[in-house]
Backbone bond lengths (Angstrom), bond angles and torsions (degrees), N, CA, C in turn:
res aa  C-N    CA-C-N  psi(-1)  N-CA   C-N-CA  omega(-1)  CA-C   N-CA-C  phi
1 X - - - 1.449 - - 1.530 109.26 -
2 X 1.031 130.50 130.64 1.705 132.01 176.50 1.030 106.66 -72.84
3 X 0.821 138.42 149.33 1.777 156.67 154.24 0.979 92.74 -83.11
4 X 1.488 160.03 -100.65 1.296 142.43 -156.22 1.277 123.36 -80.21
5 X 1.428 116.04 166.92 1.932 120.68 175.62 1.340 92.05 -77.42
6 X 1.493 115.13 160.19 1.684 119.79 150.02 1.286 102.98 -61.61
7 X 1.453 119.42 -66.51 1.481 122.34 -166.10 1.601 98.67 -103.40
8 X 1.384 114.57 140.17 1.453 112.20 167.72 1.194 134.55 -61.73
9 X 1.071 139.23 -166.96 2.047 135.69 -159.56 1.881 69.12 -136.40
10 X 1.303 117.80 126.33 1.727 119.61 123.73 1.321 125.55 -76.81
11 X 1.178 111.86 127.57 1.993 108.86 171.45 1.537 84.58 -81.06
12 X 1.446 111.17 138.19 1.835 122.29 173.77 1.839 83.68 -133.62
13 X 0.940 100.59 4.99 1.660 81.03 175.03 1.731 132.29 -85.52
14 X 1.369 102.61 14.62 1.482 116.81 134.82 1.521 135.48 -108.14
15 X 0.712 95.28 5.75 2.075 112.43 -164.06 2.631 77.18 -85.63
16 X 1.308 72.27 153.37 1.380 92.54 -167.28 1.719 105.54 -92.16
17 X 1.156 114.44 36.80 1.829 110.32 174.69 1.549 113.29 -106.38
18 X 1.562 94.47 155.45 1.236 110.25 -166.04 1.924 91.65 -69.08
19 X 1.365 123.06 167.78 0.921 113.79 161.11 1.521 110.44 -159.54
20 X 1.088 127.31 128.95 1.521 151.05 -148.09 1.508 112.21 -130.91
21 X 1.242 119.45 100.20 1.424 119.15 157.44 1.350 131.94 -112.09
22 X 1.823 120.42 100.91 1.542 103.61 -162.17 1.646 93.44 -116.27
23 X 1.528 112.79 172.10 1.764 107.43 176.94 1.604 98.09 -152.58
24 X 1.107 137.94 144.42 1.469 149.02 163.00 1.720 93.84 -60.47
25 X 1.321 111.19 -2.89 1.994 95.53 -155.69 2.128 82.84 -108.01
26 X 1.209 103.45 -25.38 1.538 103.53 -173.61 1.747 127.60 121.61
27 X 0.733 66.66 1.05 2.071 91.14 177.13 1.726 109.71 -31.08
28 X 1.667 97.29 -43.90 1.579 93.80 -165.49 1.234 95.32 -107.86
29 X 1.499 134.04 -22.90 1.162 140.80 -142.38 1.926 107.06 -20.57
30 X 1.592 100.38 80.92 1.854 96.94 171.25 1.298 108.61 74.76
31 X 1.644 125.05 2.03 1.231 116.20 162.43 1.582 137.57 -84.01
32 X 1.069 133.59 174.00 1.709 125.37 174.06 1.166 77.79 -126.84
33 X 1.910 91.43 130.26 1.327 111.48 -179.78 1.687 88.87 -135.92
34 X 1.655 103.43 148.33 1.317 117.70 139.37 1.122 147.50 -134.62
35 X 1.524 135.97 -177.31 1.191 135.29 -157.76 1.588 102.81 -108.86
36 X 1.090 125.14 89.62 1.581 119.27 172.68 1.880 118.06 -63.04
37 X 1.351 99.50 -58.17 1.747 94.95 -173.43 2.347 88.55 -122.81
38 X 1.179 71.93 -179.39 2.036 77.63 -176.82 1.724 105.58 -166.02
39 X 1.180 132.27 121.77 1.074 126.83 -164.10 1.648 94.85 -136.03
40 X 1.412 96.74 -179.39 1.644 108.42 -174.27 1.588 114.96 -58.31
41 X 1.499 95.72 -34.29 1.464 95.17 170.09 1.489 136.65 -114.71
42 X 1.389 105.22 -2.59 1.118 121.71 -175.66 1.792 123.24 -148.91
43 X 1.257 118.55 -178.11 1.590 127.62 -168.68 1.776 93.94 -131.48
44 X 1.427 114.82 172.61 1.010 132.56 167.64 1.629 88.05 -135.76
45 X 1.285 125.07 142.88 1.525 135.28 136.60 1.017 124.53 -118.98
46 X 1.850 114.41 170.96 1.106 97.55 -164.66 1.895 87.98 -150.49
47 X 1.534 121.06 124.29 1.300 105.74 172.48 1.397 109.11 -113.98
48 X 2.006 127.00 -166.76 0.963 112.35 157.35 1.770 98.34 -84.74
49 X 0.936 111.33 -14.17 1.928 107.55 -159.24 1.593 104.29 -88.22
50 X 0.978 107.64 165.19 1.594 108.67 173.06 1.779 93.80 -77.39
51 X 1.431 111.60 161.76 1.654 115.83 -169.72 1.629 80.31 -127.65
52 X 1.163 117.95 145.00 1.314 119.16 178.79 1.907 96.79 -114.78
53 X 1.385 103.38 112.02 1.469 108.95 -170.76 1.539 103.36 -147.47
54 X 1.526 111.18 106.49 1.163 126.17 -157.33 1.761 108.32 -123.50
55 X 1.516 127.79 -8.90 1.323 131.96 -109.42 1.881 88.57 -170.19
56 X 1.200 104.51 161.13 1.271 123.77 153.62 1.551 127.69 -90.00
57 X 0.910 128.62 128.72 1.805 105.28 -151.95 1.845 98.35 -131.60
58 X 0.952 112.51 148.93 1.909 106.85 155.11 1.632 114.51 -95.60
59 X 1.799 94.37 130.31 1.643 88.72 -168.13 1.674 79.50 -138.90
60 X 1.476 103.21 146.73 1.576 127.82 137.63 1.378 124.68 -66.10
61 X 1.180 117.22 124.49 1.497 135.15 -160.24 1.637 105.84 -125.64
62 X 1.470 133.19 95.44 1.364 139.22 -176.50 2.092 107.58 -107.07
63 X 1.045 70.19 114.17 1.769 88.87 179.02 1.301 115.02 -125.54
64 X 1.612 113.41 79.92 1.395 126.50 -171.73 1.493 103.24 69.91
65 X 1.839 111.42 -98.46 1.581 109.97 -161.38 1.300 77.95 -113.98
66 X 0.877 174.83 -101.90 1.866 174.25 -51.05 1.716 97.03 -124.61
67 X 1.420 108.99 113.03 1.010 137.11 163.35 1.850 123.77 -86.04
68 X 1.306 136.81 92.32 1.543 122.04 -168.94 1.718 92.49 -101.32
69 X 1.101 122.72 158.31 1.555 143.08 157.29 1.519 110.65 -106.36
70 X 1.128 111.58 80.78 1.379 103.99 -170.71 2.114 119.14 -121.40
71 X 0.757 146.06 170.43 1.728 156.03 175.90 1.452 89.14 -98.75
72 X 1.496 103.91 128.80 1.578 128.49 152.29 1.504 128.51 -128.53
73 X 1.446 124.92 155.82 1.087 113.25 -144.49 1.614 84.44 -143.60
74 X 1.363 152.49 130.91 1.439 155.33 169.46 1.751 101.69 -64.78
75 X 1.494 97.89 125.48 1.579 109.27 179.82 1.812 115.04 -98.50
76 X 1.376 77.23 -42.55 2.181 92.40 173.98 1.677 94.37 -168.15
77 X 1.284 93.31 -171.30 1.211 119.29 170.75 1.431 119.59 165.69
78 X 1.471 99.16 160.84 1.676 123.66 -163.73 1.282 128.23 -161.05
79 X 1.110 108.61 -164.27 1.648 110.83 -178.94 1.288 101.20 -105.10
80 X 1.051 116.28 148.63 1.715 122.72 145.60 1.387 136.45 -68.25
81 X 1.333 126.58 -158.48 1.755 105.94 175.77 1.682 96.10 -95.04
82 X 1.145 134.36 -14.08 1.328 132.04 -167.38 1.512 103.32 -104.42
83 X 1.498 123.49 13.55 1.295 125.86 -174.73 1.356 137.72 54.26
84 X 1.835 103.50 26.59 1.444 134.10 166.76 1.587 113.10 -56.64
85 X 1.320 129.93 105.74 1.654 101.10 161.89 1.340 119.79 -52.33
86 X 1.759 116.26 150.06 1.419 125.72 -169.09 1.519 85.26 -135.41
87 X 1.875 115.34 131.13 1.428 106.50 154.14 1.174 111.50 -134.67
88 X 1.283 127.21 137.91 1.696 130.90 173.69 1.514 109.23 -75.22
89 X 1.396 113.34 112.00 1.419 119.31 160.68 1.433 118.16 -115.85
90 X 1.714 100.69 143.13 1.345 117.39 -171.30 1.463 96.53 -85.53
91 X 1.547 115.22 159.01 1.318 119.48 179.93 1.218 102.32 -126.14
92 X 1.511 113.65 132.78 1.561 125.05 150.39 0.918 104.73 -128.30
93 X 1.819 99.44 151.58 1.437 141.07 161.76 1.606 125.07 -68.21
94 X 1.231 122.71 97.71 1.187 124.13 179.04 1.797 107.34 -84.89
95 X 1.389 116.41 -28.45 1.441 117.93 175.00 1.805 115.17 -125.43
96 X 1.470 105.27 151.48 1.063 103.58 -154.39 1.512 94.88 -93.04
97 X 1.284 139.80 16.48 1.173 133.63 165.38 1.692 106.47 -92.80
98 X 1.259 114.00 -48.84 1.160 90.84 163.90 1.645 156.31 -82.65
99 X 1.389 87.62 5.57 1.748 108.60 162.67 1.123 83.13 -57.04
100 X 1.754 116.10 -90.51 1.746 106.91 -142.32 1.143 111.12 -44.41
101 X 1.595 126.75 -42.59 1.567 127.57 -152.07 1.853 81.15 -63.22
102 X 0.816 129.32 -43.90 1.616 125.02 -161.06 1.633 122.20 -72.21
103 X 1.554 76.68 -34.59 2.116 91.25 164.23 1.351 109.12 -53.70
104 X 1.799 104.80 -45.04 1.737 121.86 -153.86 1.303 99.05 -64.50
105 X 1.300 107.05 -66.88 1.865 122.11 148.99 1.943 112.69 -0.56
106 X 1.178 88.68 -75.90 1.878 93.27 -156.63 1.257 88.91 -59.29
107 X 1.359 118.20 -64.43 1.612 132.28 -159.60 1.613 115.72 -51.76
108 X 1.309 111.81 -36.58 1.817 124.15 158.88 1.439 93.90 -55.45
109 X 1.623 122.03 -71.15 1.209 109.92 -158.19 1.736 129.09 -67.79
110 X 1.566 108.97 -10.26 1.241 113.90 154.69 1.565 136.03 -76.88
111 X 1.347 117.64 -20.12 1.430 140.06 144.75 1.136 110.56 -39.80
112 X 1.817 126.37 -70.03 1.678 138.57 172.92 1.611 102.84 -29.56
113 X 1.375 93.59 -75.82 1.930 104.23 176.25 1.578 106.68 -39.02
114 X 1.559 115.20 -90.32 1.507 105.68 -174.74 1.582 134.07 -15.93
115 X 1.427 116.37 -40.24 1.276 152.30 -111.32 1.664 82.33 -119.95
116 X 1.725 109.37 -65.63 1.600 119.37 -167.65 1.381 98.34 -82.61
117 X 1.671 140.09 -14.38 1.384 139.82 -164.52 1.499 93.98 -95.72
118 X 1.406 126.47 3.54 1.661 127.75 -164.21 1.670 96.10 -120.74
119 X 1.264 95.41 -42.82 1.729 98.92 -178.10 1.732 116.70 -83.97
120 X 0.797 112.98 -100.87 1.573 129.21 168.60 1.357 132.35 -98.74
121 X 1.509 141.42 -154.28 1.100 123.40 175.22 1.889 125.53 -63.15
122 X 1.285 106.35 161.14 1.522 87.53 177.98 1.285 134.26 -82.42
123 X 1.003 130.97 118.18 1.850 141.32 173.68 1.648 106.60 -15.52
124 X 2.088 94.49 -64.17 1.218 103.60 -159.45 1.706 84.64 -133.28
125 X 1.540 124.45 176.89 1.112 123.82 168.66 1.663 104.29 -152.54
126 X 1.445 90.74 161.77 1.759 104.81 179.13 1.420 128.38 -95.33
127 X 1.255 118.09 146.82 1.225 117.48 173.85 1.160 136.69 -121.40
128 X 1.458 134.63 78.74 1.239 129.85 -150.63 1.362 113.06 -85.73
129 X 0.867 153.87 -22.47 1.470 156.20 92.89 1.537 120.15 80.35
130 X 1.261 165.81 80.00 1.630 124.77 -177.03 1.204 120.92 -55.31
């Protein structure tokens, strides 16, 4: 079992972005979904509805102004303490523009963190955790 992540978890689930998950495969189908933590390789969401995610899917991913086209794949899932569904999806890159833009992504957003963990309280925070 690792004791640490490769890549860290950000909690963005106070950070003020819009966040949009749609899929031709059904991902959102009419749900409000959000993004609690988001890492180099992966998302956490979180709905009130059960998400029926069985599949590897192609989804649009909107994070404020940054748009990714990316493949997700269901890792687990559960409840929360407030009885939210939560599911871990893995992320792949099917195009190589949006890898980097997504690297550009994490790597800004670990800067934000460093940046707010030096000044005042934190924006966003990490989770190194498994």
């Amino acid at each position: 079992m690792l004791k640490h992540r490769y890549f860290p978890r950000y909690n963005i689930s106070k950070l003020n972005i819009s966040v949009e998950i749609t899929s031709n495969d059904g991902i959102q189908q009419g749900k409000k979904l959000r993004i609690i933590d988001i890492s180099f390789s992966g998302i956490k969401i979180s709905s009130a509805q059960k998400l029926e995610l069985t599949k590897i899917s192609n989804v649009d991913i909107s994070l404020g102004k940054n748009n990714f086209n990316v493949k997700v794949g269901p890792i687990w899932e559960g409840l929360d303490e407030d009885n939210n569904h939560i599911v871990g999806l893995k992320v792949f890159f099917h195009k190589l523009d949006n890898y980097q833009r997504w690297l550009r992504f994490i790597k800004a957003l670990d800067i934000l963190v460093k940046a707010k963990h030096k000044s005042s309280e934190p924006l966003a925070s990490t989770n190194n955790s498994v």
